[in-house]
N, C-alpha and C positions, 0 to 999 in steps of 0.2 A: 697116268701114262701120257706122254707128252711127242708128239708125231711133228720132226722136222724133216721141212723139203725147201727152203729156203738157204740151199748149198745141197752137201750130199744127203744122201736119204737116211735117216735116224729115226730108231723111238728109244724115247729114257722111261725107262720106271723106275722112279727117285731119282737117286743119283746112278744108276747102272747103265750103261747103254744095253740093248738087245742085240745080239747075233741075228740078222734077218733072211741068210741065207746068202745065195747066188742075185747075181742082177739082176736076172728075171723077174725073181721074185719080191726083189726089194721094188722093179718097177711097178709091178702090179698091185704091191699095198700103197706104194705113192700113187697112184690113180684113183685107186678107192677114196684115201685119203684126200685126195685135190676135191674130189664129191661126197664127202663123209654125210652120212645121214640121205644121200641121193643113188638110184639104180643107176649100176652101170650095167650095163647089155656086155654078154661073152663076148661078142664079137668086136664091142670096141677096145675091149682090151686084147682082143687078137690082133686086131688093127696097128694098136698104140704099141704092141710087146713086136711085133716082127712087121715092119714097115714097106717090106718089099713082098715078099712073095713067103706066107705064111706055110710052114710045114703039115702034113693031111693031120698031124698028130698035136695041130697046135691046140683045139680046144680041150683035148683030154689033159695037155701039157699045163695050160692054165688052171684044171679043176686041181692038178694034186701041187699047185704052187700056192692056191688059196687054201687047201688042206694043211698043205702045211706050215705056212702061216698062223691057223686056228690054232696049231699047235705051240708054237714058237709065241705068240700071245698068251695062252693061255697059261703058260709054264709062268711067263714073269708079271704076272698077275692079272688078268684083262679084265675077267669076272669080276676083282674086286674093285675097277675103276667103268666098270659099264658097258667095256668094249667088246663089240664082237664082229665078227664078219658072220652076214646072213645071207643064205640062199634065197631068193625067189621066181621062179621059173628059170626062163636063160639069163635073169642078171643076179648081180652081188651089190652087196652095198654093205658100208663102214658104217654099225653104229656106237658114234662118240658123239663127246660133247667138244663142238665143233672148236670151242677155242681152246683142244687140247690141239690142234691142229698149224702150229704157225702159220700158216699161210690166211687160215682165216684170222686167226688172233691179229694178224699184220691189217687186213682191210677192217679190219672192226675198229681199230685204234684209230686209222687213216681215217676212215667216217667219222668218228668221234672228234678229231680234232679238227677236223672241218666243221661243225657246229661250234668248237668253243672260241669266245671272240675276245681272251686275254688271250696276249701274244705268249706272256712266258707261259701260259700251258698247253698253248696250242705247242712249243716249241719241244716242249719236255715231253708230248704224246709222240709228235713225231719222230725224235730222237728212241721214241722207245721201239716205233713200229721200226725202222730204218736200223737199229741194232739186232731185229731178228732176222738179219741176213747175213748170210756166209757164204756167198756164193751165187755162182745160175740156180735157178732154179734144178731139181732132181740133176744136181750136176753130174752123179757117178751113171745114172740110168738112163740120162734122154737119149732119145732117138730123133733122126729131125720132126717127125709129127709131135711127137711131147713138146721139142722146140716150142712149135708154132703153136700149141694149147698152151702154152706160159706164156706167151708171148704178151698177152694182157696182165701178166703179174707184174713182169719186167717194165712194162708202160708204168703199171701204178708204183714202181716203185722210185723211177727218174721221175714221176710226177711231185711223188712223197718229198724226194730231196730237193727239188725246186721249190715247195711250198712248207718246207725246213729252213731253207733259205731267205725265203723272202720274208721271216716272221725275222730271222735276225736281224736282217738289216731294219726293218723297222724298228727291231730294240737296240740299234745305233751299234750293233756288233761287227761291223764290217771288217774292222781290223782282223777280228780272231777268226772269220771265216773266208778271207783271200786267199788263203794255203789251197784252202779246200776246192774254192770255188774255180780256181788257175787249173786246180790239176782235174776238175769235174767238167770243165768246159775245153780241156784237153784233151777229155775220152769221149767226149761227143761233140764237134766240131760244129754240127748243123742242128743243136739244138740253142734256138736263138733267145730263150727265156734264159739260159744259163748265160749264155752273153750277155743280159742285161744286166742279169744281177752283177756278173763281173764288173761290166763298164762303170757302174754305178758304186760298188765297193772300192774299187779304184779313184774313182774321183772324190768320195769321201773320204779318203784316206791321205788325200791331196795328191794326187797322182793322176792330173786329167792325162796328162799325156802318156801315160800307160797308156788310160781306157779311150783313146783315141787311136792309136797303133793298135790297142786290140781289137777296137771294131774294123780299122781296115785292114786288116791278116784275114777277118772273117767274110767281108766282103770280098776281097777276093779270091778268098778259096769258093767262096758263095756262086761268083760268076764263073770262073773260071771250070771247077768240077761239076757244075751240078748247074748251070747258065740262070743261076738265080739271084734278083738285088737281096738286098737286107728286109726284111717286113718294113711297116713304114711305123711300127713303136721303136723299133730299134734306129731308125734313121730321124723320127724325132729326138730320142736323145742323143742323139750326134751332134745334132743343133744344140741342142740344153746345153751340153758338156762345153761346144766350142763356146757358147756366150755367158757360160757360168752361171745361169739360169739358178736361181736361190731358190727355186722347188725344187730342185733336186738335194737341199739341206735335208737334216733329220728337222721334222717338223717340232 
C-alpha cells in the first residue's frame, strides 16, 4: 500500500487507487500519514481539519472519519501490508512502513544523496526523490495551517532541485539543464542560489552576456521590490563572468 501527499492525496494498492472518501477525510489520513508510526492528539486534527472556528460536533466528526477510514483500508488490503490506524487515548497514529509514505521516501532519498560523493548517483537519487512530486503538497485538502506544516517539505524540495542542479553542472551538463534552470529561476525570483547556477550555465555555454543581463534584472528586482543588493557570492561572480575568470571552467 503506497500513501501519496506530494500533489493530491492518494493511496494505491498495486496498481488500484483507493476511493478515500470526502476531503475531510482524505485530510485526516494525509496527517496521519505526514506522522505515520507517531501520535497525533484529536485535537490537532480538529485544529488542522477546521482552521477557523471548529463545529461543537467536530471531534465526534473526526472519530467516524478515522472509522471509516479503518474501513476503506481495510477492504483494499491494509492487514495484509501492515497498515492500521490505532487508537490510543485522545490520539491516532498510522502504523506503516514509513517509506510506504512518499513524503518520507522523498527525505530518505534526499539524505541518502547527500552522503553519496559520485556526482552521477548523487544526481540519479535526486532525480528520483524530485520525481515523487506532483504537485503542493496535500494539494486537494490543505487548508492554510496544513499550508504552513508543509511548508518545510516545500523548503526541502527547492533545496533538492538546487542541489540536482549543481551536481549537473559539475558533470559539465549545463547545456541540457538551461531550459530548466531559466524557467526554475523564473518561479522564484529571489531565490539567488538558482541565479547562480543560472549565471554560471550561461557562461559555460558561452553566453556571458546572458548571465550578466540575468544577474542584473535580478539585482534590480532585488533593490527595487524587496531594497536588497545581490549576496556577495553572487556579486563575486559578476566579477568572474566580466573578467572571464578560468575557474569558473569545468575543472
Amino acid at each position: 500500500m503506497e500513501f501519496r501527499l506530494l500533489g493530491a492525496v492518494e493511496v494505491w494498492a498495486g496498481d488500484q487507487q483507493v476511493d478515500l472518501g470526502p476531503r475531510q477525510q482524505r485530510l485526516v489520513l494525509a496527517i496521519l500519514a505526514l506522522n505515520v508510526n507517531q501520535l497525533v492528539p484529536l485535537d490537532r486534527l480538529v485544529d488542522l481539519t477546521w482552521p477557523d472556528s471548529p463545529p461543537q460536533t467536530a471531534r465526534h466528526a473526526i472519530h467516524v472519519r478515522v472509522s471509516q477510514l479503518r474501513t476503506v483500508l481495510a477492504m483494499a488490503g491494509a492487514d495484509r501490508d501492515d497498515v492500521k490506524i490505532n487508537t490510543r487515548g485522545p490520539t491516532y497514529v498510522l502504523r506503516a512502513d514509513p517509506m510506504s509514505v512518499d513524503a518520507h521516501r522523498f527525505r530518505a532519498l534526499l539524505t541518502a544523496a547527500r552522503l553519496e560523493t559520485n556526482d552521477l548517483e548523487r544526481v540519479s537519487m535526486l532525480r528520483r526523490a524530485l520525481d515523487l512530486w506532483h504537485g503542493p503538497p496535500l494539494a486537494d485538502v490543505a487548508t492554510p495551517r496544513v499550508e504552513d506544516l508543509c511548508r518545510g517539505l516545500e523548503e526541502a524540495r527547492l533545496t533538492a532541485m538546487e542541489e540536482w542542479l549543481d551536481a549537473q553542472l559539475r558533470l559539465g551538463r549545463h547545456e541540457a539543464v538551461l531550459d530548466e534552470l531559466a524557467e526554475y529561476a523564473g518561479q522564484y525570483p529571489y531565490r539567488q542560489r538558482l541565479l547562480a547556477q543560472l549565471m554560471l550555465a550561461l557562461y559555460r555555454a558561452g553566453r556571458a552576456a546572458d548571465a550578466l543581463v540575468a544577474y542584473r534584472l535580478a539585482r534590480s528586482r532585488l533593490v527595487n521590490e524587496l531594497g536588497l543588493d545581490p549576496s556577495p557570492q553572487l556579486q563575486k561572480l559578476e566579477r568572474a563572468i566580466l573578467r572571464g575568470d578560468p575557474k569558473l571552467d569545468l575543472p
